[in-house]
PDB file of N, CA, C and O in Angstrom, chain B, residues numbered from 101:
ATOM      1  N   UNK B 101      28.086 -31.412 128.192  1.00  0.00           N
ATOM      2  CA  UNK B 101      28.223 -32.750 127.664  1.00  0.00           C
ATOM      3  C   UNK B 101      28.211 -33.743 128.841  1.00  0.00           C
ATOM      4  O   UNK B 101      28.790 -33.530 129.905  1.00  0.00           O
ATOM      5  N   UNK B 102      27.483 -34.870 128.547  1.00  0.00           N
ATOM      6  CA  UNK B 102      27.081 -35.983 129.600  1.00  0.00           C
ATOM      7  C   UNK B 102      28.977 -36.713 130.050  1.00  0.00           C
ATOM      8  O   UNK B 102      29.894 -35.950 129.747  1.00  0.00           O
ATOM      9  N   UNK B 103      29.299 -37.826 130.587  1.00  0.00           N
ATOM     10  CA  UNK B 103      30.596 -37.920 130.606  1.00  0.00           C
ATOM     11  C   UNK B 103      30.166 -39.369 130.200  1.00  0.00           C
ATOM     12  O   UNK B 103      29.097 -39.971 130.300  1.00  0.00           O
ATOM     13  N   UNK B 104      31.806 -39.816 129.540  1.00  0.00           N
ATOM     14  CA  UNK B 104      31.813 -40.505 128.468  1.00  0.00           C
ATOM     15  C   UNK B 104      31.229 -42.112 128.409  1.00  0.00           C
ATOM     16  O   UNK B 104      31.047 -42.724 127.356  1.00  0.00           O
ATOM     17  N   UNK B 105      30.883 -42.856 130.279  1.00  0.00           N
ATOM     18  CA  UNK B 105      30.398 -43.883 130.108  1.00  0.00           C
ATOM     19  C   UNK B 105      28.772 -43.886 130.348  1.00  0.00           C
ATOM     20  O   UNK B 105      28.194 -44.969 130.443  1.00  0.00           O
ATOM     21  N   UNK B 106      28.059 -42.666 130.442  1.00  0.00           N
ATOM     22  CA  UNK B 106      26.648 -42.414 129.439  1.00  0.00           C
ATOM     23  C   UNK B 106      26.732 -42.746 128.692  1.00  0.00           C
ATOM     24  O   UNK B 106      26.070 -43.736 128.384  1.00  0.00           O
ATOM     25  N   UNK B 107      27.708 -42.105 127.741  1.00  0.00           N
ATOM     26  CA  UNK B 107      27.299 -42.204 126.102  1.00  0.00           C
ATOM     27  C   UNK B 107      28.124 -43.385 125.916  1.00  0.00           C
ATOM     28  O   UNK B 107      27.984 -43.267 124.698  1.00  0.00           O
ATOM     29  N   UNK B 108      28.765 -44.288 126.004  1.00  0.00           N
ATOM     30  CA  UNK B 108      29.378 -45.438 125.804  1.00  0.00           C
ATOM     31  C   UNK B 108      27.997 -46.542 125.980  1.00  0.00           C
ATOM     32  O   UNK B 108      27.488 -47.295 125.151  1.00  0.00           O
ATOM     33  N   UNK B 109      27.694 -46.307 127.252  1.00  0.00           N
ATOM     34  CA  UNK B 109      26.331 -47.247 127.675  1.00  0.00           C
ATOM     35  C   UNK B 109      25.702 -47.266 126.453  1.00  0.00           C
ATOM     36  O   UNK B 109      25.789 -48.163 125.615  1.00  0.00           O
ATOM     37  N   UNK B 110      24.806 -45.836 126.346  1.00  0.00           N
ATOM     38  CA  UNK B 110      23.850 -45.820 125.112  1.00  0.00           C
ATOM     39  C   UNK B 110      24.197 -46.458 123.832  1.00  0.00           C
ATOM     40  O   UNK B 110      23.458 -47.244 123.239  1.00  0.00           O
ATOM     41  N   UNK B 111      25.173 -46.141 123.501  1.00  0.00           N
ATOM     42  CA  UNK B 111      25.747 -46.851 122.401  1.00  0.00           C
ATOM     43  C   UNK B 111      26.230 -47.996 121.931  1.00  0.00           C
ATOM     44  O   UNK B 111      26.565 -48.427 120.828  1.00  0.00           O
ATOM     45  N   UNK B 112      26.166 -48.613 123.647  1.00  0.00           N
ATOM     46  CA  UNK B 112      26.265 -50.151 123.465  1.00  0.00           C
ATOM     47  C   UNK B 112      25.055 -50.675 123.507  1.00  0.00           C
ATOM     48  O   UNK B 112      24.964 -51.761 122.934  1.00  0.00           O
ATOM     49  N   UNK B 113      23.958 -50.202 124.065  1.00  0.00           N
ATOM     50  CA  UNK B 113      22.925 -50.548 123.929  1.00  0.00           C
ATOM     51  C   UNK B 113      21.946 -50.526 122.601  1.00  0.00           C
ATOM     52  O   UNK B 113      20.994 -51.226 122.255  1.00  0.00           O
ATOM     53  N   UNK B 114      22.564 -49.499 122.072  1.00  0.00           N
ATOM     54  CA  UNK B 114      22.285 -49.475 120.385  1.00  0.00           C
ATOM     55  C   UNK B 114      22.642 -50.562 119.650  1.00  0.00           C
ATOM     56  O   UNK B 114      21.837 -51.217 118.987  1.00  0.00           O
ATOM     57  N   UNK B 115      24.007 -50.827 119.747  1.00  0.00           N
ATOM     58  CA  UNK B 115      25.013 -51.810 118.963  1.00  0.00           C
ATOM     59  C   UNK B 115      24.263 -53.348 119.298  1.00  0.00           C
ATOM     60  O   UNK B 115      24.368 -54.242 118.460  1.00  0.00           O
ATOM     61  N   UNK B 116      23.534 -53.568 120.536  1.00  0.00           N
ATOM     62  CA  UNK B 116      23.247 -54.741 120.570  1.00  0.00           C
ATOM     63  C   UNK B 116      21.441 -55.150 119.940  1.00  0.00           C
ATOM     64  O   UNK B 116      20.822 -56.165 120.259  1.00  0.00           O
ATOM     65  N   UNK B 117      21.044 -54.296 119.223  1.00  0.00           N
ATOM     66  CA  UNK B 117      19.730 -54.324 118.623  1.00  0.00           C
ATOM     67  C   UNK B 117      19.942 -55.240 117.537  1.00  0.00           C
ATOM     68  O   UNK B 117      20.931 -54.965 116.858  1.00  0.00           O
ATOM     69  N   UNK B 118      19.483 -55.953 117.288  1.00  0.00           N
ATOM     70  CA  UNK B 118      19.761 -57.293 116.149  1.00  0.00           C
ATOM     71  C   UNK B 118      18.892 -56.616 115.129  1.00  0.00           C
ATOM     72  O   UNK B 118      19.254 -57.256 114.142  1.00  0.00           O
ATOM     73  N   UNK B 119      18.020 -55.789 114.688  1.00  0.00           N
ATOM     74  CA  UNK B 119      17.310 -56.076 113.549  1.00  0.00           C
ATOM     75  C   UNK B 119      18.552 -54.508 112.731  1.00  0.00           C
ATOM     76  O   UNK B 119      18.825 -53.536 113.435  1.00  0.00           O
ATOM     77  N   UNK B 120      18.870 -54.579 111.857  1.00  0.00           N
ATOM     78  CA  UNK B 120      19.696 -53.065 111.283  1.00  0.00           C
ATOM     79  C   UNK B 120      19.177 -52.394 111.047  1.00  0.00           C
ATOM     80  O   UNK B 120      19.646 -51.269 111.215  1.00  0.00           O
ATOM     81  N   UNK B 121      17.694 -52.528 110.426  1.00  0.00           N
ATOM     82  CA  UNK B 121      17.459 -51.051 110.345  1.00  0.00           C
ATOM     83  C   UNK B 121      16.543 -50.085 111.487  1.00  0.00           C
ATOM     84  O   UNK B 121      16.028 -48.974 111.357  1.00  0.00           O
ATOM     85  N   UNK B 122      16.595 -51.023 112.631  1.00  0.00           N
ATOM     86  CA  UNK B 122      16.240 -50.636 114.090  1.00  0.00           C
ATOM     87  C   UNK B 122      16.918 -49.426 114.514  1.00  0.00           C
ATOM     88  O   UNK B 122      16.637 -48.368 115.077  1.00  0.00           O
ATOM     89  N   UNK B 123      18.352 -50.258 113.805  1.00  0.00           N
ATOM     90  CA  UNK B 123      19.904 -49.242 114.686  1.00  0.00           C
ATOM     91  C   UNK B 123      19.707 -48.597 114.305  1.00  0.00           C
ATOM     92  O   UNK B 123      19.235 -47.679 114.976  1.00  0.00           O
ATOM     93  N   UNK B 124      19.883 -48.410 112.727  1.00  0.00           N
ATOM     94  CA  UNK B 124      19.940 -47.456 111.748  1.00  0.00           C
ATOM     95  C   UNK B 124      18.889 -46.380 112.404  1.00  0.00           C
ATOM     96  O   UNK B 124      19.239 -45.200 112.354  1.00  0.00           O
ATOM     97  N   UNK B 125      17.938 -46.614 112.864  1.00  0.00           N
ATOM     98  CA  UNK B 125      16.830 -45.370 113.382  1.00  0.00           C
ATOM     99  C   UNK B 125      17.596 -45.089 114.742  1.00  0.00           C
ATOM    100  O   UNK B 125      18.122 -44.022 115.059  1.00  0.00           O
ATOM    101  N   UNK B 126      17.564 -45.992 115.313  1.00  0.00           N
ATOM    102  CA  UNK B 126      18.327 -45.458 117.103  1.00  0.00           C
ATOM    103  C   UNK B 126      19.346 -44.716 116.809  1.00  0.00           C
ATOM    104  O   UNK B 126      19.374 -43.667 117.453  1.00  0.00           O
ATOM    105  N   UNK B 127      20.345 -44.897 115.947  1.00  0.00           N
ATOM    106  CA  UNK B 127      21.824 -43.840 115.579  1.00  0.00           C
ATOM    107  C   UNK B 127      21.702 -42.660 115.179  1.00  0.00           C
ATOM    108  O   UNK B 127      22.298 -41.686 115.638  1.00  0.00           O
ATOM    109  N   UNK B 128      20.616 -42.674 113.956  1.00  0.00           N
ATOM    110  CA  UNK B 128      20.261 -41.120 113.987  1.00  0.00           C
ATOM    111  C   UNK B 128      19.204 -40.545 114.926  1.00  0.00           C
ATOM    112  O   UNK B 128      19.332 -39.332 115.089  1.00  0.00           O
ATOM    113  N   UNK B 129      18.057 -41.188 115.675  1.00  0.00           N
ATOM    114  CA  UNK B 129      17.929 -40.405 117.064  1.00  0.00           C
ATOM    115  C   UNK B 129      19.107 -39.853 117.555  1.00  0.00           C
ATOM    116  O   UNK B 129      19.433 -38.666 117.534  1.00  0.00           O
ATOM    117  N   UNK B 130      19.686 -40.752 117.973  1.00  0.00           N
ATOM    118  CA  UNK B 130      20.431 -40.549 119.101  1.00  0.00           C
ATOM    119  C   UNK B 130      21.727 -39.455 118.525  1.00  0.00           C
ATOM    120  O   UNK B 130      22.572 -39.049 119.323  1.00  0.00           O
ATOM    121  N   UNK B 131      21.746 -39.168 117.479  1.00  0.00           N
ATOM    122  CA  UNK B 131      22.789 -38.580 116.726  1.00  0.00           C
ATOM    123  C   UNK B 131      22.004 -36.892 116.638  1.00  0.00           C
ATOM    124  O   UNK B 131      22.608 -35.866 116.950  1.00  0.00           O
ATOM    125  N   UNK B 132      20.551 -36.932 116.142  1.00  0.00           N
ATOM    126  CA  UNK B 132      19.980 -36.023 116.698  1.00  0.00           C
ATOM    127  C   UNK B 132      19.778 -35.476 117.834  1.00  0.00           C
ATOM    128  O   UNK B 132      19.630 -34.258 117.736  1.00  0.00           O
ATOM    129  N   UNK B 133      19.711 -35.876 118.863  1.00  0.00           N
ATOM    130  CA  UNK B 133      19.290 -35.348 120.118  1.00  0.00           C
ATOM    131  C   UNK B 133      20.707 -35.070 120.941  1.00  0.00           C
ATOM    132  O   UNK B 133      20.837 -34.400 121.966  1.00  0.00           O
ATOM    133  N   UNK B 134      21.950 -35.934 120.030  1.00  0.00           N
ATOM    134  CA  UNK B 134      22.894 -35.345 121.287  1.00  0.00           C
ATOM    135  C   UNK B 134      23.877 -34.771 120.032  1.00  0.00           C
ATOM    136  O   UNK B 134      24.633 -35.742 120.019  1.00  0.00           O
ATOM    137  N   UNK B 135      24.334 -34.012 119.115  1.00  0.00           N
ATOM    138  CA  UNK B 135      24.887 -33.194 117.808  1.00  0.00           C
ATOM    139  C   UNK B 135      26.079 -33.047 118.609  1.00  0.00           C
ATOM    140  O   UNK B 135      27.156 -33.215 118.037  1.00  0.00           O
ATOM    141  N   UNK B 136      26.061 -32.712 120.053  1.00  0.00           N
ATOM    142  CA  UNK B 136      27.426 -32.236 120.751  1.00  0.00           C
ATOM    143  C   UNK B 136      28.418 -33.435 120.921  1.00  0.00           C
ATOM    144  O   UNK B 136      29.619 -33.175 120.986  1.00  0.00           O
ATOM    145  N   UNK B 137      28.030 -34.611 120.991  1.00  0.00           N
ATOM    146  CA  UNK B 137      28.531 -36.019 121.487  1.00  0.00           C
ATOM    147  C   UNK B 137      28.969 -36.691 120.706  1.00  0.00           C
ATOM    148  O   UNK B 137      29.749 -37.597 121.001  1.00  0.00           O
ATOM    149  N   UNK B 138      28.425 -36.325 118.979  1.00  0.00           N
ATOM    150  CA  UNK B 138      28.686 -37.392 117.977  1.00  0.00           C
ATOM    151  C   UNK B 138      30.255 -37.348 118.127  1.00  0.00           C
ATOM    152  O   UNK B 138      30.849 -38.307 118.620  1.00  0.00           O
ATOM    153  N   UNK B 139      31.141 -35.836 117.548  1.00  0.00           N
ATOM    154  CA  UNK B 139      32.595 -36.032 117.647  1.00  0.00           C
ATOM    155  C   UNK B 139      33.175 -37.054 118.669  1.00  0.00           C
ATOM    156  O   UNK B 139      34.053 -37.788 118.215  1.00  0.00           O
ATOM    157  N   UNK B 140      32.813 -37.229 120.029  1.00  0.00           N
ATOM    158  CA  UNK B 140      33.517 -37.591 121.059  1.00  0.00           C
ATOM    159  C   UNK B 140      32.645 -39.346 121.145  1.00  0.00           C
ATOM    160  O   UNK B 140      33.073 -40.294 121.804  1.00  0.00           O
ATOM    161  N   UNK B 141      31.813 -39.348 120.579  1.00  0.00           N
ATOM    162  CA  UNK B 141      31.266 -40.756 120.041  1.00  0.00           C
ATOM    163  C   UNK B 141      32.581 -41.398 119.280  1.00  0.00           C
ATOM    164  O   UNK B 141      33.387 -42.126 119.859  1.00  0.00           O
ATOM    165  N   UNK B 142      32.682 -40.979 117.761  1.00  0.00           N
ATOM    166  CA  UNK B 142      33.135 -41.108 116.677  1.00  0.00           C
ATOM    167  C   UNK B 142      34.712 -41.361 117.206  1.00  0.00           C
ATOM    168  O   UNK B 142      35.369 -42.200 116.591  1.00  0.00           O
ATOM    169  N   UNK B 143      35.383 -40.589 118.431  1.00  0.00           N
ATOM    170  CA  UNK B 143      36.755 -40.285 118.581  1.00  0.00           C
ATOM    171  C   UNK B 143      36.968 -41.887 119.668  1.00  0.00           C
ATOM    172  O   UNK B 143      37.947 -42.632 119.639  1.00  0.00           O
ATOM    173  N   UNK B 144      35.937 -42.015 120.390  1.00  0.00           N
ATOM    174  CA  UNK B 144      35.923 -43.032 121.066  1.00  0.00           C
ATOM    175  C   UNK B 144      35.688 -44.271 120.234  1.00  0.00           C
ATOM    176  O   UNK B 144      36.475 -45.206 120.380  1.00  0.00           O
ATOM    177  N   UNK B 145      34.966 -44.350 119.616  1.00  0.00           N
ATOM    178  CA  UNK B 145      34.643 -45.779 118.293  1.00  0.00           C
ATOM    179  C   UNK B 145      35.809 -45.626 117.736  1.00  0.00           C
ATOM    180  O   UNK B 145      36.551 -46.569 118.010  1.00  0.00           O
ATOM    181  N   UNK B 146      36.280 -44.843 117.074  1.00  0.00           N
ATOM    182  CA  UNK B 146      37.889 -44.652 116.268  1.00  0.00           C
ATOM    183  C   UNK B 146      39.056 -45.178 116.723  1.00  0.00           C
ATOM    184  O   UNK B 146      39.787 -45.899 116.043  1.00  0.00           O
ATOM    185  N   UNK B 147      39.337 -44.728 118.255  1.00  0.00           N
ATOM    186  CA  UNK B 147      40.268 -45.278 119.458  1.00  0.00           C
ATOM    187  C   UNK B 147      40.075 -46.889 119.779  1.00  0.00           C
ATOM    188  O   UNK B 147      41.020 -47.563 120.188  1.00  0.00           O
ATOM    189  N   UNK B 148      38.867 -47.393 119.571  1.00  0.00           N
ATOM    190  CA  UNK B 148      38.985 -48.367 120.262  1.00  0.00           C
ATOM    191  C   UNK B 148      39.110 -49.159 119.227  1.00  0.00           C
ATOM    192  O   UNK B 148      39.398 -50.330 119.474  1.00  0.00           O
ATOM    193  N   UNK B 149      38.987 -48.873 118.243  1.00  0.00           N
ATOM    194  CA  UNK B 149      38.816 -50.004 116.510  1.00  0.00           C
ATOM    195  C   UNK B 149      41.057 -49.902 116.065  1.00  0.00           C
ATOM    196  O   UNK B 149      41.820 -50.693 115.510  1.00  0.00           O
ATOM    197  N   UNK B 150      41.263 -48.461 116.725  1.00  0.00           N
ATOM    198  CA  UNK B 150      42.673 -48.967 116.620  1.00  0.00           C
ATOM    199  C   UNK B 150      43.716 -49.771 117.688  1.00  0.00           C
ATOM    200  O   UNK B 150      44.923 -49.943 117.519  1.00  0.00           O
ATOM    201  N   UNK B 151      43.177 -50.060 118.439  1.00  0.00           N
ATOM    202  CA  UNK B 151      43.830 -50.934 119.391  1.00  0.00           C
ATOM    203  C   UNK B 151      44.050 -52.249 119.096  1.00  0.00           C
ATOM    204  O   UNK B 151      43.107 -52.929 118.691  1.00  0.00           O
ATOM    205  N   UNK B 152      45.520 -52.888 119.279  1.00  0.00           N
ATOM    206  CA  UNK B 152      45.225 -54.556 118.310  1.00  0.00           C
ATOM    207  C   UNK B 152      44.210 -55.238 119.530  1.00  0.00           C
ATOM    208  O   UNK B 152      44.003 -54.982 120.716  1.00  0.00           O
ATOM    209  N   UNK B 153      43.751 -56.150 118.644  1.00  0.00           N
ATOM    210  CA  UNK B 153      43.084 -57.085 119.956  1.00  0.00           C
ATOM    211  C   UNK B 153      43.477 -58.114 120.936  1.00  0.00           C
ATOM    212  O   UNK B 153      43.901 -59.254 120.746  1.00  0.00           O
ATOM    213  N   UNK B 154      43.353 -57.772 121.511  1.00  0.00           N
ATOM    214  CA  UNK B 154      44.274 -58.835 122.544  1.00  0.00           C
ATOM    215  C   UNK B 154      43.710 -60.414 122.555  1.00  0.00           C
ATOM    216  O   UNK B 154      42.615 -60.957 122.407  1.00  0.00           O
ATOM    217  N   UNK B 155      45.380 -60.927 122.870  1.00  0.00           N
ATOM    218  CA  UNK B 155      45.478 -62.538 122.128  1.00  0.00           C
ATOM    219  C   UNK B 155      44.905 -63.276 122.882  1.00  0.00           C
ATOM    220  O   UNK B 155      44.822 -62.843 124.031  1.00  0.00           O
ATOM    221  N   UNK B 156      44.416 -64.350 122.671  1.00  0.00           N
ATOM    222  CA  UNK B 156      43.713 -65.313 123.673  1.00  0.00           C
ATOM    223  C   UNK B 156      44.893 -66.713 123.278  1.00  0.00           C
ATOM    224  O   UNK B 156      45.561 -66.987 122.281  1.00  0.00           O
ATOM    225  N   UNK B 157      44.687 -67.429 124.783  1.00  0.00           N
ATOM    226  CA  UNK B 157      45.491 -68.157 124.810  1.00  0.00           C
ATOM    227  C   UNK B 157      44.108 -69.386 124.809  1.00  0.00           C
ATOM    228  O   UNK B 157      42.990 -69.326 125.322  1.00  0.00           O
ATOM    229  N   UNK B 158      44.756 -70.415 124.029  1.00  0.00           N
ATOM    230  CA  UNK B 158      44.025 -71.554 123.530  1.00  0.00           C
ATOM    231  C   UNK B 158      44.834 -72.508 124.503  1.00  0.00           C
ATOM    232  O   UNK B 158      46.058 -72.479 124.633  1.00  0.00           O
ATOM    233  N   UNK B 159      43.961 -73.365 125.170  1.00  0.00           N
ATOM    234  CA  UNK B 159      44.719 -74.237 126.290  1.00  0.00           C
ATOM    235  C   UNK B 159      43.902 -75.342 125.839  1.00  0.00           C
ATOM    236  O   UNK B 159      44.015 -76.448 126.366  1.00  0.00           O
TER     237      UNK B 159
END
């Protein structure tokens, strides 16, 4: 398995494709070609969606 800011990169680079059903094809490539990564994809997207978001201060 590649280490985790490969596959973070790639996947941000996915996430920033504006048309959806672009992604929609890049996610399952990329979901195909790496089957070993999706869990540790999925565990990393999961982790970071539960973190609160940090506050911004309005000045």
């Amino acid at each position: 398995m590649r280490d985790l800011e490969s596959i973070e990169t790639e996947l941000m680079e996915i996430s920033a494709i504006a048309d959806d059903s672009i992604k929609l094809e890049r996610i399952i490539v990329w979901c195909a070609t790496h089957p070993d990564e999706v869990p540790v994809a999925l565990h990393q997207l999961l982790r970071r969606h539960a973190r609160p978001a940090p506050e911004t201060s309005e000045t």
